[in-house]
C-alpha positions in Angstrom: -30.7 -166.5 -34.4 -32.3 -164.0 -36.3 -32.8 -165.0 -39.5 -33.2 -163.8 -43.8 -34.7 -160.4 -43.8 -37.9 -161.4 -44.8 -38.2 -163.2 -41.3 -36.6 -160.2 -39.2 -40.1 -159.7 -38.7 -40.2 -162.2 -35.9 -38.7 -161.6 -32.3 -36.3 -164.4 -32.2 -33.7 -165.5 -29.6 -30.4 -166.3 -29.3 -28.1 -167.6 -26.7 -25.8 -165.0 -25.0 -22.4 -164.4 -27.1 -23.8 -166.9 -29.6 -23.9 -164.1 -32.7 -19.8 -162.5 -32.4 -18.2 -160.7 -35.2 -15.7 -162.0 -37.5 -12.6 -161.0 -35.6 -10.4 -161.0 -37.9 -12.5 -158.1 -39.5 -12.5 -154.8 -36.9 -15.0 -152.3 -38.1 -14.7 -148.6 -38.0 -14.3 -147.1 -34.8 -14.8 -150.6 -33.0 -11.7 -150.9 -30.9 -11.8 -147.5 -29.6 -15.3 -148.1 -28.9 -13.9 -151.3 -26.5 -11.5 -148.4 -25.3 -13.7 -146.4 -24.1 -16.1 -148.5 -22.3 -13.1 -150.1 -20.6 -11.6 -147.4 -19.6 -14.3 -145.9 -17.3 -14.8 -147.0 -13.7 -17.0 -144.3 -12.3 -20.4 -145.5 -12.7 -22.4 -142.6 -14.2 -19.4 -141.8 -16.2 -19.6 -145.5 -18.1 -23.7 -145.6 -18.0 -23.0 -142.7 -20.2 -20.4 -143.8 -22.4 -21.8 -146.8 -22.7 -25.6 -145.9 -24.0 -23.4 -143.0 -26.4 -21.5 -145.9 -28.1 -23.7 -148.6 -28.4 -26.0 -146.5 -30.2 -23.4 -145.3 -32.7 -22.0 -148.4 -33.3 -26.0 -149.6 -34.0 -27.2 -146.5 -36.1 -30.4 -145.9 -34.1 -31.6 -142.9 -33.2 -32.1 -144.0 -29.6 -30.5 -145.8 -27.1 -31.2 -146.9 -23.3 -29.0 -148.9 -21.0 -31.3 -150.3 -17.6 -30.2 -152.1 -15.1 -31.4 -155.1 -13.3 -32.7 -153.8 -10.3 -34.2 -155.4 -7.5 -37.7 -155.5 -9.1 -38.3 -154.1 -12.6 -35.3 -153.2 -14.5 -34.1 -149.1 -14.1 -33.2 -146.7 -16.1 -29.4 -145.9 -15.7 -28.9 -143.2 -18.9 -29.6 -143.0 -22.6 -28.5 -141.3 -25.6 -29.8 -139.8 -29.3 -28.1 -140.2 -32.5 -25.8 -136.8 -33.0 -27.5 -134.0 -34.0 -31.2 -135.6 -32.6 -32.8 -133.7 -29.7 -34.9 -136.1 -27.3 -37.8 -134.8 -25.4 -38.8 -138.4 -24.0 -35.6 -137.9 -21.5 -35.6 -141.8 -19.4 -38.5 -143.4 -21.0 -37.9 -147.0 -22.3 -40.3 -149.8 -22.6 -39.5 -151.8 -19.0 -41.8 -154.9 -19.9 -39.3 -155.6 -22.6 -36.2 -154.9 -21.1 -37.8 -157.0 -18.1 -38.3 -160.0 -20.2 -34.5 -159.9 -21.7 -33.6 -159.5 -18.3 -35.6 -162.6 -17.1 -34.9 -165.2 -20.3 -31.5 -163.7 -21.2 -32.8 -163.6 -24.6 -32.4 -160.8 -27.1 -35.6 -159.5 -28.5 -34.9 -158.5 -32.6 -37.9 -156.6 -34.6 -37.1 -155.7 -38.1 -40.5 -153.9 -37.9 -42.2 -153.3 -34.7 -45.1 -152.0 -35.8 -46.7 -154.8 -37.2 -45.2 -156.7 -34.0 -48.3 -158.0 -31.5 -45.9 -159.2 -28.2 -45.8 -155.7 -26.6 -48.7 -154.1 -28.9 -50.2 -152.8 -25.3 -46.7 -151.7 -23.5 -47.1 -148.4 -22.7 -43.9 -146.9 -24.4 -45.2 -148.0 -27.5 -48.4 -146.9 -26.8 -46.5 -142.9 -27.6 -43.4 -143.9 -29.2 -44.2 -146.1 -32.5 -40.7 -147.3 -33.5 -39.6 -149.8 -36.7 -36.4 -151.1 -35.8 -35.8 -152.4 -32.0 -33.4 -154.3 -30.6 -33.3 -155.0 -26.9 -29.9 -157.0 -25.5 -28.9 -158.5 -22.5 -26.0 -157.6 -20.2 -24.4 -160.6 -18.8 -22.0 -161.2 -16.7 -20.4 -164.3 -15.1 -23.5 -165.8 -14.7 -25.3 -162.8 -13.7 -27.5 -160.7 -15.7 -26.3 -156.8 -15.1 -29.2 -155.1 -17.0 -30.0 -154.5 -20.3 -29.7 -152.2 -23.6 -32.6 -151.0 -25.9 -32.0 -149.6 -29.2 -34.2 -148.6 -31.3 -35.4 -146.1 -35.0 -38.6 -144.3 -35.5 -38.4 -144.7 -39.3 -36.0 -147.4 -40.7 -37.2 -151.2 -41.3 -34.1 -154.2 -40.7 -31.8 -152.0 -39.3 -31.0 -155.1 -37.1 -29.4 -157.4 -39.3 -27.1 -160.6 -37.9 -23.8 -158.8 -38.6 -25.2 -155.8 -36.8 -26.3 -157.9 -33.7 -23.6 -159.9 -33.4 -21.4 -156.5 -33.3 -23.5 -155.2 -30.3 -23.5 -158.6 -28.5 -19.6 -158.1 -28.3 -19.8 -154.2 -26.9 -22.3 -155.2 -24.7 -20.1 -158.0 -23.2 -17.7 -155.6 -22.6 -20.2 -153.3 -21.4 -21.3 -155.8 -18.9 -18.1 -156.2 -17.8 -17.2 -152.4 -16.7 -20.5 -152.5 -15.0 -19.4 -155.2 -13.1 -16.0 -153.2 -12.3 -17.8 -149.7 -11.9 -20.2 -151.5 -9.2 -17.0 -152.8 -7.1 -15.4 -149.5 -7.7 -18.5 -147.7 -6.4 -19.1 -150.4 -3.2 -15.5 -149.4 -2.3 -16.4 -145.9 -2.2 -19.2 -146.6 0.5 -17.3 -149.1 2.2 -14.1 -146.0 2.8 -17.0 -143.3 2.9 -18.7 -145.3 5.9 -15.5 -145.9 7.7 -13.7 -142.6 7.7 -17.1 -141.3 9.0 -17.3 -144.3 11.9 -13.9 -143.1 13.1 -14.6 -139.5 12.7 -17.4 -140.7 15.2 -15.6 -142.4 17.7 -12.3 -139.9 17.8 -15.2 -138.0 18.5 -15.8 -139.8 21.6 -12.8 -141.1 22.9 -12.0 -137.1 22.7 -15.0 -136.8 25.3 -14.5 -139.6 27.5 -10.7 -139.0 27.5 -11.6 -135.6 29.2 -13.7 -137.0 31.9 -11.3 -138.1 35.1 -11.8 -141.9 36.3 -13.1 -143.4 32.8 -9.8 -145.1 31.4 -12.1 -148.6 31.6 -14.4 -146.5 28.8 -11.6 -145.5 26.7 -10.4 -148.4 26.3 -13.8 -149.8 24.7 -13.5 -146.9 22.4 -9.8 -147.5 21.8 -11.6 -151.3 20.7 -13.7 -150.1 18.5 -11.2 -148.1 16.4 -9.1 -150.8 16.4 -12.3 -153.2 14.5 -12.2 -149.7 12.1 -8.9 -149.9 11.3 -9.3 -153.4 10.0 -12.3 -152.1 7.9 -9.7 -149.4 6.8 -7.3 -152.1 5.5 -9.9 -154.6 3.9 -10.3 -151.1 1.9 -6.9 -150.6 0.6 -6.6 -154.1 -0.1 -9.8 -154.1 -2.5 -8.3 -150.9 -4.2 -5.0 -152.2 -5.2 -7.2 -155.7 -6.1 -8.9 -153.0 -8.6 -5.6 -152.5 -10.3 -6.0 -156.0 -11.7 -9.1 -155.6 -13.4 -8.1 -153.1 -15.7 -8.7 -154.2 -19.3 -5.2 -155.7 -20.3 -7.7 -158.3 -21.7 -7.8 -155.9 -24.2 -3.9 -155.9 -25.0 -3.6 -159.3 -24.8 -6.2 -159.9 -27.2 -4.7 -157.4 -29.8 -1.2 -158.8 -29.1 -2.6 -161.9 -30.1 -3.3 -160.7 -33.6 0.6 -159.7 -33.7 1.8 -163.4 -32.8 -1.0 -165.0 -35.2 0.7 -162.5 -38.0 4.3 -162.6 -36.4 5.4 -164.3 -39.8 4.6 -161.3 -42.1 4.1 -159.1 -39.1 5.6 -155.7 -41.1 3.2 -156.6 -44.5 0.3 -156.6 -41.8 0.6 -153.4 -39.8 1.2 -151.6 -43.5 -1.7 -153.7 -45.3 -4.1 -155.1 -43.6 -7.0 -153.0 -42.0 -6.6 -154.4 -38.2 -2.7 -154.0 -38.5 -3.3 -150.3 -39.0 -6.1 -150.4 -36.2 -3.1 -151.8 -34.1 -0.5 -149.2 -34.5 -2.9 -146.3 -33.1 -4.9 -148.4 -30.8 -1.7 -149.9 -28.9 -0.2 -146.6 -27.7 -3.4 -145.3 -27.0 -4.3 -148.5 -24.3 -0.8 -148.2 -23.0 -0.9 -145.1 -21.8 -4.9 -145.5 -20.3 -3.3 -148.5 -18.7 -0.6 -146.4 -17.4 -2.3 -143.4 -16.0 -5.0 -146.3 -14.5 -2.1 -147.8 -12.9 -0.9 -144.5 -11.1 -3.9 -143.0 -10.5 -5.2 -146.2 -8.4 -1.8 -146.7 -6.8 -2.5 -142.9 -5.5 -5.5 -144.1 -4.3 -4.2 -147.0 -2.4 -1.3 -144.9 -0.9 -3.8 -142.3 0.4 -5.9 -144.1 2.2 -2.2 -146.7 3.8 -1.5 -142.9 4.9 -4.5 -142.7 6.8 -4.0 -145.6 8.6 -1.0 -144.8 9.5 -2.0 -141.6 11.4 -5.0 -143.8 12.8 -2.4 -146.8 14.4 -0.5 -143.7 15.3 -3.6 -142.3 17.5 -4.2 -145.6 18.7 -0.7 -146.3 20.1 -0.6 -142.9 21.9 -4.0 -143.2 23.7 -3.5 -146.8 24.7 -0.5 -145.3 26.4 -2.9 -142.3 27.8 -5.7 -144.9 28.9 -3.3 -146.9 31.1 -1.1 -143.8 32.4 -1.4 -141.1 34.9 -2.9 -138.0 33.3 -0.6 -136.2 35.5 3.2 -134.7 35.4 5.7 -137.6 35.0 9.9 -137.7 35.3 10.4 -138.2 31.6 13.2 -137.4 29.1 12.4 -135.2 26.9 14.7 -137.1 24.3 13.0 -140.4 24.8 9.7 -138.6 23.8 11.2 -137.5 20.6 11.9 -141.1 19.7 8.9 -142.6 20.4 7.0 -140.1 17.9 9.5 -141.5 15.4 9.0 -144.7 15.6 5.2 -144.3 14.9 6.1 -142.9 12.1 9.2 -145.2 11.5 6.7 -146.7 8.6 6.0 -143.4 6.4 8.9 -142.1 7.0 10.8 -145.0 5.1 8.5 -146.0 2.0 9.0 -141.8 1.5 12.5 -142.2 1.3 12.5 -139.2 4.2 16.4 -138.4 5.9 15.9 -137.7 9.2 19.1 -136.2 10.8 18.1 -136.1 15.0 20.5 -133.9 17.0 19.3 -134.4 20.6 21.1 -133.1 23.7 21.1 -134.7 26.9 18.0 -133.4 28.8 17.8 -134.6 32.5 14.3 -136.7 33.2 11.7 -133.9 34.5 8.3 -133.8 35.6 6.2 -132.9 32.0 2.9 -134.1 30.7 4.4 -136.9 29.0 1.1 -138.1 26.8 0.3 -134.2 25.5 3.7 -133.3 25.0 4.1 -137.1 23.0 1.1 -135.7 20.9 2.4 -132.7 20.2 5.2 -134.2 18.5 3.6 -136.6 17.1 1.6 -133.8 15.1 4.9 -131.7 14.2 6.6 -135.4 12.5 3.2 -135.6 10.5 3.3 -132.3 9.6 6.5 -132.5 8.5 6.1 -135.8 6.5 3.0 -134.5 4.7 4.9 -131.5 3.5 8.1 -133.4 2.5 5.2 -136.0 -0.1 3.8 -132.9 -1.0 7.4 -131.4 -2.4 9.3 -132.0 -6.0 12.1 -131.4 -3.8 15.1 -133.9 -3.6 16.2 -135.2 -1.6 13.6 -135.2 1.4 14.8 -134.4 5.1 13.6 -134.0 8.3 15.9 -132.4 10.9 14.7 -133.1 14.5 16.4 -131.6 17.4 16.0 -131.0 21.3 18.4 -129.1 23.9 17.8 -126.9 27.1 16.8 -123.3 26.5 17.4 -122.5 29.7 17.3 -123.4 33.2 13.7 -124.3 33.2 12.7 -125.3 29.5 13.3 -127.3 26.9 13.2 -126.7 23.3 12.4 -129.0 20.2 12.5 -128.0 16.7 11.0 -130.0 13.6 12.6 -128.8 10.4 11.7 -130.1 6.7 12.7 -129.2 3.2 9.4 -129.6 2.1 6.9 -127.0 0.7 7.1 -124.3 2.7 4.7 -121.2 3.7 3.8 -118.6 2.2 5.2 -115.2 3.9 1.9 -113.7 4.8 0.2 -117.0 5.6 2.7 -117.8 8.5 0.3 -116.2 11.2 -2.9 -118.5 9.6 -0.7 -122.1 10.2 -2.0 -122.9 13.5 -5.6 -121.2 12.8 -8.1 -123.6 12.6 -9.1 -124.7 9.0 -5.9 -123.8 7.8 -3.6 -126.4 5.7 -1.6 -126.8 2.6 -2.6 -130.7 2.5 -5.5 -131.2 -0.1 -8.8 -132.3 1.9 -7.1 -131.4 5.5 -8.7 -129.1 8.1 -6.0 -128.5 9.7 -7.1 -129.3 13.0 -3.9 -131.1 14.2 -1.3 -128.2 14.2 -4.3 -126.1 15.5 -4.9 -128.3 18.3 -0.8 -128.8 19.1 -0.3 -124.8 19.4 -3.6 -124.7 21.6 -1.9 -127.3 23.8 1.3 -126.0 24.1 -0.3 -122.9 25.7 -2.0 -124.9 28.1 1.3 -126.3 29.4 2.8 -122.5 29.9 4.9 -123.3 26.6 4.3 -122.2 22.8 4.4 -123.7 19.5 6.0 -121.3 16.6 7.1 -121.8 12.9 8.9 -120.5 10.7 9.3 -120.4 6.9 11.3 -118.2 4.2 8.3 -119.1 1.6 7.0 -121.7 -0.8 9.4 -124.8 -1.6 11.8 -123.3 1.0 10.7 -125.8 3.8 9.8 -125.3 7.6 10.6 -125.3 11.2 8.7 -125.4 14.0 9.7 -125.0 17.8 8.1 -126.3 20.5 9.1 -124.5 24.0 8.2 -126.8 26.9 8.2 -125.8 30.5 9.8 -128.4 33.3 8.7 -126.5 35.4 5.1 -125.9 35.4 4.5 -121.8 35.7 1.1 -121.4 34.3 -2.0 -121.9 32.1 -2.0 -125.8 32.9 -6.4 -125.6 33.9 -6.9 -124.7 30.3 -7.4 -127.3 28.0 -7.6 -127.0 24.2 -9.1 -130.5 24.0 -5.9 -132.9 25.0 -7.0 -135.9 24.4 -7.0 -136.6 21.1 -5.0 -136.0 17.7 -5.7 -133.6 15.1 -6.4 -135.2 11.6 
């Protein structure tokens, strides 16, 4: 422990979380300071906040927060006190922060100067400084990095009280590095996986084209498969990130309430932390809140994805062990089968579907493009119903003869609509009203129905005034069936 001031002179040690400030005594600023860490989880977002408040809540004029590292500790950001400039930009004295790192010791100097331990370090070397302080970061057992603080001109800034209050943001500190670095892992992990099944759509597109290699699909079909459970291990760990959110926070707050529950109005009037309490409490509430939501989002984003993954899988398992041919088929049992694959969406949406399907005699169609088509138009339409304030949500499905030849299905949804003079860009490629969507699968289905002799069209009276799309399908091939718009695969 660091000792009187006239021995602050000395680097001394002390045992992580040894030195913690009187709790029942909250300084200035010091639980939104906990606030703030807490409530970042993108890493360079909380390196920042956290070197920004830790050297407020210390009074120097410069901060650095490192991290462990594989070798020597790095540099992750640093801050100046307000109103400082800083020409030494990521400098910070690395045998030091090396040594708190490796002894999980804090390093205290009411006067470096006169200090001989790191007399030849090179940052001292150019950057004389009084006052340092250099913490480490710890976190179940493992060191995260460390914090440097430090001023050019005041002696014993340092004291015990002061220490002791920057042990406790750092352990908080250490703790949202700990979060950030899952949170950031996660990232890779979806990042990596959405780009491995980009990679092998990619190729089961190509080897689905190529006559006689169904045995090849299927090791593709495989390999999306061991993807999709990647996919899942991924949303899992996201809604597992919705319980590390800092209620520790609340409870520990809530527990001043119960210890005061007795005289619980003379506290929140009087007493300094009972005042803290009334504006901190709302304020972690609604973080909590909005956290909550936004990682909820998250999680049903990326259950949507694999939705429209399983629903790729199921129809080229069907095409790998089928005839790429025409096959008797009714047109009606098509229909159903691209509901059930989204029987799953369609439900946790609350989406009414309404089906009005005439009897349409078994005829010879291509059964697996025609299936993907529609598979397409139900996505489609689900996306745009989500994507709606509009209550309640319905899908209208129907198919019927159009005439002696052809058939006719029409997808309708009360979802949010197109825009008059966009209606000719819907099935252009690129094109889509979904956030981060190419646009590639209505593209693709309007390419295919052309290739069958039919035609895919839509129609829409404008924003928030819903859909429909027709499909016209030939059961009688006339025309167009050698050109192929890539049939395959889905769009995504």
């Amino acid at each position: 422990m660091v000792g009187p001031a006239a021995d602050t002179s000395k680097r001394e040690a002390a045992a992580p979380g040894e030195m913690m400030p009187d709790v029942r005594v909250f300084p200035p600023g010091f639980l939104e300071a906990l606030q703030t860490i807490s409530a970042e989880i993108v890493p360079q977002r909380l390196h920042a906040a956290l070197a920004r408040v830790l050297v407020q809540h210390a009074g120097a004029e410069r901060g650095v927060l490192l991290g462990a590292g594989q070798g020597a500790p790095v540099v992750l950001d640093w801050a100046v006190a307000e109103g400082m400039s800083d020409r030494r930009g990521p400098a910070a004295p690395v045998g030091m922060a090396a040594l708190v790192c490796r002894t999980r010791e804090q390093v205290v100097f009411a006067d470096a100067v006169r200090e001989q331990a790191f007399a030849l370090d090179p940052y001292f070397a150019v950057n004389p400084a009084r006052s340092v302080l250099c913490l480490p970061l710890e976190r179940g057992g493992e060191v995260r990095g460390a914090i440097y603080l430090e001023h050019s001109r005041m002696e014993g800034l340092f004291t015990p009280e002061r220490v002791a209050l920057l042990v406790a943001l750092g352990a908080q500190g250490a703790v949202a590095l700990e979060n950030a670095a899952r949170y950031e892992a996660l990232g890779r992990d979806a990042t990596e996986r959405a780009r491995e099944l980009e990679e092998v759509h990619r190729r089961l597109v190509d080897v689905a084209h190529q006559e006689g290699m169904a045995e090849v699909a299927s090791v593709v079909l495989h390999n999306v498969g061991n993807a999709l459970t990647g996919v899942n291990l991924a949303a899992q760990l996201l809604a597992d990130r919705i319980d590390l959110m800092p209620v520790d926070r609340l409870q520990k707050s809530m527990g001043l309430v119960t210890e005061n529950a007795a005289n619980l109005g003379h506290f929140l009037q009087h007493d300094e932390r009972g005042k803290l309490l009334v504006t901190f409490l709302p304020k972690l509430a609604d973080r909590l809140s909005r956290d909550r939501a936004e990682l909820l989002g998250g999680v049903e984003t990326l259950l949507g994805n694999v939705e429209q993954i399983n629903a790729i899988v199921a129809a080229q398992q069907s095409y790998t062990h089928g005839t790429r041919g025409l096959e008797m088929v009714e047109l009606g049992e098509l229909v159903e089968e691209a509901l059930r694959m989204h029987a799953a969406a369609l439900q946790r949406h609350k989406i009414e579907v309404t089906r009005a399907i005439s009897s349409v005699p078994a005829a010879p169609i291509e059964r697996h493009r025609i299936l993907q088509i529609l598979v397409n138009l139900v996505s489609n339409a689900k996306d745009a119903l989500v994507g709606s304030p509009v209550e309640p949500r319905q899908l209208r499905i129907s198919a019927f003869l159009s005439g002696p030849e052809h058939a006719r299905v029409v997808v309708e949804d009360s979802g949010v609509g197109v825009e008059p003079e966009d209606v000719n860009r819907v099935f252009q490629l690129g094109y889509s009203t979904k956030a981060g969507s190419r646009g590639l699968g209505l593209h693709w289905a309007e390419g295919a129905a052309r290739a069958m002799g039919g035609s895919l069209t839509v129609e829409s009276r404008g924003l928030g005034q819903g859909a429909s799309f027709t499909l016209e399908i030939p059961l009688m091939f006339g025309g167009g069936r050698d050109s192929d718009p890539g049939s395959a695969g889905f769009g995504g």
